[in-house]
N, C-alpha and C positions, 0 to 999 in steps of 0.2 A: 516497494516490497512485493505486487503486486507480479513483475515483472519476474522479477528473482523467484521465487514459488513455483509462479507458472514453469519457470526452465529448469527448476529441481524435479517438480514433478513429470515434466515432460520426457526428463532424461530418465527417469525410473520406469515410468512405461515403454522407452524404448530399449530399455537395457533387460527389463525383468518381464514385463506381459507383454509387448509384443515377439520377443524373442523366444517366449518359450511356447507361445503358441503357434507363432507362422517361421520360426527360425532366421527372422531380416536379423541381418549382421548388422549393432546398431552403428556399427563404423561408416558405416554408407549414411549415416546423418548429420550435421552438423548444427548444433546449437547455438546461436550467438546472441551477447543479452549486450545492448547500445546503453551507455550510462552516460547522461552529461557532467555529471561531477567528475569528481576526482577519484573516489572509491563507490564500492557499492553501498544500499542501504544506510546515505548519510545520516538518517533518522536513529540509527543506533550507534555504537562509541567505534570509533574510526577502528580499531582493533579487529569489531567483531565485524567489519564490511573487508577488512583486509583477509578474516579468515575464510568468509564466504569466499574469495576471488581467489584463493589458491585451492578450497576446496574444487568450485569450478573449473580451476586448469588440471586437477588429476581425472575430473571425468568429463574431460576434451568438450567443456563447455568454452565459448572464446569471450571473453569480456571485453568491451574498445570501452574505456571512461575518456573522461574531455571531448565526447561526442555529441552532435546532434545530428538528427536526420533533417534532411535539408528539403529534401522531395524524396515523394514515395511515385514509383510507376507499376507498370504491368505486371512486372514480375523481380522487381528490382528497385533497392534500395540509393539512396545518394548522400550522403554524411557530409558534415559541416567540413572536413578536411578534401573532398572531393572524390574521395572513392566510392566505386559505384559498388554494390554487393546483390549479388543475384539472392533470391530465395522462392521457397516454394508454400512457403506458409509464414506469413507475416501475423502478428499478435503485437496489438496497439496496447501499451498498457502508460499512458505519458500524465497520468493524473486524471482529475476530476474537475465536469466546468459545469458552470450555471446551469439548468434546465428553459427553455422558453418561457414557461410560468414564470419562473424565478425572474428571470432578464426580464420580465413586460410587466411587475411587481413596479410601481412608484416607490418605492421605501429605501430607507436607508441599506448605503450598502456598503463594503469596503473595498481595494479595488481591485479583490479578486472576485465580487460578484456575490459575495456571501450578506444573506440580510444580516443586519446589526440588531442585538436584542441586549437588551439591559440584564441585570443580575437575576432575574426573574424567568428568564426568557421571551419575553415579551417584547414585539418591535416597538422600535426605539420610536417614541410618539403616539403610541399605542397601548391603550390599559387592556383590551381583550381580546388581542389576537397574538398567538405567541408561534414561534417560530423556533425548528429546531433540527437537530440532523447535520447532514454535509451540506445545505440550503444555507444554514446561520453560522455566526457566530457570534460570542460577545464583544461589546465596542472596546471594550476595556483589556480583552485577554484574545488572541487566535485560540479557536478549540479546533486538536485536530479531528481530522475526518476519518473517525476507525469507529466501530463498532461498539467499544465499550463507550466512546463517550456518548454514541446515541442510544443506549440501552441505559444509560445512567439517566439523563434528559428525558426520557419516557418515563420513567421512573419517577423523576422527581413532578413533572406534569400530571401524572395521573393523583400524587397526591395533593397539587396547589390544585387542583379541581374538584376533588373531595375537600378540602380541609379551608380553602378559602388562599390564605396570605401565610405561605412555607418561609422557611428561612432562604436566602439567597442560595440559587444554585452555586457546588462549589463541583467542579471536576476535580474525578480522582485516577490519576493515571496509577492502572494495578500493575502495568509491565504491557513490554513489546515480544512478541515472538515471532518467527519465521521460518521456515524450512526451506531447504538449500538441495535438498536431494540425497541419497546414499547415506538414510537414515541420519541424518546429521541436522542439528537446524541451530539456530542463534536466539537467547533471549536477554531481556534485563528485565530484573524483578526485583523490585526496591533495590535499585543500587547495586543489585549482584551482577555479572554477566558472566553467563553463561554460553557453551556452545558443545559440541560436538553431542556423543549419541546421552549426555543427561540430556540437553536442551529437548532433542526429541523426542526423549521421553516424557517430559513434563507439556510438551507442544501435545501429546500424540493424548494425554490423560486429559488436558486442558478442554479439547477437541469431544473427546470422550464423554 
């Protein structure tokens, strides 16, 4: 998602602020967003990653799925199919990995690297150190790595340290959202999905 954002917004300042301040015709840029899946944003319902990627080819955004980059050089790209793609500004956005601390951690881990914490949060072998964030997860469940679940996780830590012994951490997914560029963005919210300019508007109030 991270990826996808960045190239909505990037096309909005070249279409709307930078144009109307210095007149660059944003046709002299080219946007291209590398996906190794099959559609964009598989984390949402294959529908609403298919509507991102036609919204993308009306504002000559270029999408390649079933890609990988293979080697990055000087000023030039090399993709799992072998074509090379020149660029002049490259934006890594391929996921989240361990930190140093985390990798040099003895604790349990899973094998992406994330500490293992029991219902509690607390590492696995461990009654008083607890662990939480993009760093953990629990053994039992993957959490993912987005904002609301570490605002929930802080949440429930601040009061298992006033209050002693809380009920078991439960993650509560409230919904996904994203923006795609040209006021437009993608959500699901309990089971609804969402997209075009309501998605942005509930993105843009959400935000708000």
């Amino acid at each position: 998602a991270t990826g996808v954002e960045f190239a909505g917004e990037l096309h909005d300042y070249l279409t709307e602020d930078l144009y109307r301040v210095s007149q660059v015709d944003p046709s002299e840029f080219l946007i291209s967003v590398i996906e190794g899946g099959e559609v964009l944003l598989n984390t949402f319902d294959r529908e609403l990653g298919l509507y991102a990627q036609r919204t993308f080819q009306r504002q000559r955004i270029r999408v390649l799925t079933r890609l990988r980059v293979k080697e990055v050089r000087d000023h030039e790209v090399v993709l799992s199919n072998g074509e090379v793609m020149p660029f002049g500004l490259l934006v890594w956005s391929a996921g989240v990995g361990p930190t140093e601390l985390v990798r040099g951690l003895d604790w349990p881990k899973n094998p992406r690297g994330r500490i293992l914490v029991d219902q509690r949060l607390r590492v696995v072998g461990f009654d008083n150190i607890y662990a939480l964030g993009d760093c953990a997860t629990l053994s039992t469940q993957d959490l993912p790595m987005t904002a609301q679940n570490a605002q929930q996780q802080g949440k429930y830590l601040a009061r298992a340290l006033n209050s002693g012994t809380p009920e078991p951490f439960q993650y509560e997914n409230l919904g996904m959202l994203a923006y795609i560029g040209g006021n437009r963005a993608l959500g699901e919210i309990r089971g609804a999905r969402l997209r075009g300019l309501v998605a942005w508007f509930l993105w843009r109030s959400v935000y708000i």
